[in-house]
N, C-alpha and C positions, 0 to 999 in steps of 0.2 A: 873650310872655314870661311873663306873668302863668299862662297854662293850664298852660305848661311846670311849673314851680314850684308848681300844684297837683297835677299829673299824677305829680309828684316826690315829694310831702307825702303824698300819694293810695297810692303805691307802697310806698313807707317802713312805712307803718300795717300794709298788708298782707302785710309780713314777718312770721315767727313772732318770736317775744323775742329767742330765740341770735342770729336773722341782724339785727335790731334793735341788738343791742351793738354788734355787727361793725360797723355801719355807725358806728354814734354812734362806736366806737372808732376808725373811720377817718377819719373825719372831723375829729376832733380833733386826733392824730395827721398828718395830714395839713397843717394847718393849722397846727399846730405846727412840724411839720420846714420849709416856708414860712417860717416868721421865722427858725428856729433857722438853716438854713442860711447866712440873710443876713449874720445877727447873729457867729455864733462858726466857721460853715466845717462843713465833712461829721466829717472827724475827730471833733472834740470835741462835735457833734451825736450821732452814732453813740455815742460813749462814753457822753454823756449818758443818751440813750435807752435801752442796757443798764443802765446803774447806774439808773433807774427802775421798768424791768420789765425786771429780764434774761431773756434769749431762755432755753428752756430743750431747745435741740434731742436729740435723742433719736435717734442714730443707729446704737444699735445695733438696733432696731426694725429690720423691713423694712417697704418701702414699699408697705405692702396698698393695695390698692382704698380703701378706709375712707379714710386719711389723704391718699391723692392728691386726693379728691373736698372733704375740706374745703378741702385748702389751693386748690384750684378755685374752690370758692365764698368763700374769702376774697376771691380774686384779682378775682372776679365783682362782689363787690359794694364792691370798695374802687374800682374801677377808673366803677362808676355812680355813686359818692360825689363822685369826683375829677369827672365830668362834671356836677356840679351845683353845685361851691362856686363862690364869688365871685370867684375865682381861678382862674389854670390852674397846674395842677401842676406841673412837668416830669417827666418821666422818669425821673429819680435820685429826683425826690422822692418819687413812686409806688413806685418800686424801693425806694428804702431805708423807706417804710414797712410795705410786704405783705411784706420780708424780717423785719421785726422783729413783723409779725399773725401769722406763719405759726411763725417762731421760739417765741413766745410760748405756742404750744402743743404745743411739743414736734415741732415737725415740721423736719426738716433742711435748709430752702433756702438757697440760697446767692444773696447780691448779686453781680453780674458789672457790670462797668464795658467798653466798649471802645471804642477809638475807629479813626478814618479820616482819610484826606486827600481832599477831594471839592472839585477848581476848586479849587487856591490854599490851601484853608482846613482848617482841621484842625476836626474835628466829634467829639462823643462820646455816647455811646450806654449808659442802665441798663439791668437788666432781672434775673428773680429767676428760679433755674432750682432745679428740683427735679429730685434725679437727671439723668435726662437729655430731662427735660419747662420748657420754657420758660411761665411761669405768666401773664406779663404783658404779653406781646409778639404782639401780634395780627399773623398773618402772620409775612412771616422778614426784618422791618429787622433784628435783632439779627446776621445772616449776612454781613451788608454792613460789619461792624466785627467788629475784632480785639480779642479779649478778650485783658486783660490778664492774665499768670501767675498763677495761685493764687487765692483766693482776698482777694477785696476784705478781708473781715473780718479774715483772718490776716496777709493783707501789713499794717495798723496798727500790729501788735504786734513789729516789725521794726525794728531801729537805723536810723536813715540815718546 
């Protein structure tokens, strides 16, 4: 455990400065959404989080090479972050953070929610997609769940 967590400390160092943020910002973030969720629920987390650093997505841009490869290496390295806290993530809480790292710089992802019935039990499933590239979702669990309509973000701002 001990070498892991140098091996970690060791890695970190040797990122350049920008992917150095990313991470420190992930991490924080990360650890944040963690309590936040516990404390006040996704909603008023999400809202929080915009009213801090609102996302500032940008989608009249097209999605060059250039911005698919950041939001890549966002994904990359929030995803080795999550594999080292003292914590494990969940899914929504990795989701709902690389959708607000990726936001945050102008890049258009979307948070998707879905879920299933698997044995009896009802199961649900995050995940952050760009265009029509899934960013966070190693392999295809996300194919095994029905996303819900629309957008997670926009369905918030909807009556009940």
């Amino acid at each position: 455990m001990l070498k892991a967590a140098v091996n970690a400390w060791l890695g970190f160092w040797h990122l350049d400065r920008r992917d150095r943020g990313v991470a420190l910002e992930a991490a924080v973030a990360l650890a944040a959404t963690w309590v936040g969720l516990r404390l006040v629920g996704f909603r008023r987390w999400k809202t929080l989080l915009v009213r801090l650093a609102p996302p500032r997505p940008d989608a009249t841009q097209p999605l060059d090479p250039a911005r698919i490869e950041t939001a890549w290496e966002i994904a990359r390295i929030q995803q080795a972050v999550a594999r080292h806290l003292i914590f494990h993530a969940s899914c929504l809480e990795q989701s709902l953070v690389l959708w607000w790292l990726v936001a945050r710089r102008g890049i258009p992802a979307r948070l998707r929610i879905g879920a299933r019935k698997q044995a009896e039990r009802f199961e649900a499933h995050a995940w952050v997609e760009l265009g029509s590239l899934v960013l966070n979702d190693s392999g295809e669990a996300h194919l095994h769940f029905a996303p819900f309509d629309g957008s997670i973000i926009s369905m918030e701002t909807q009556p009940h």
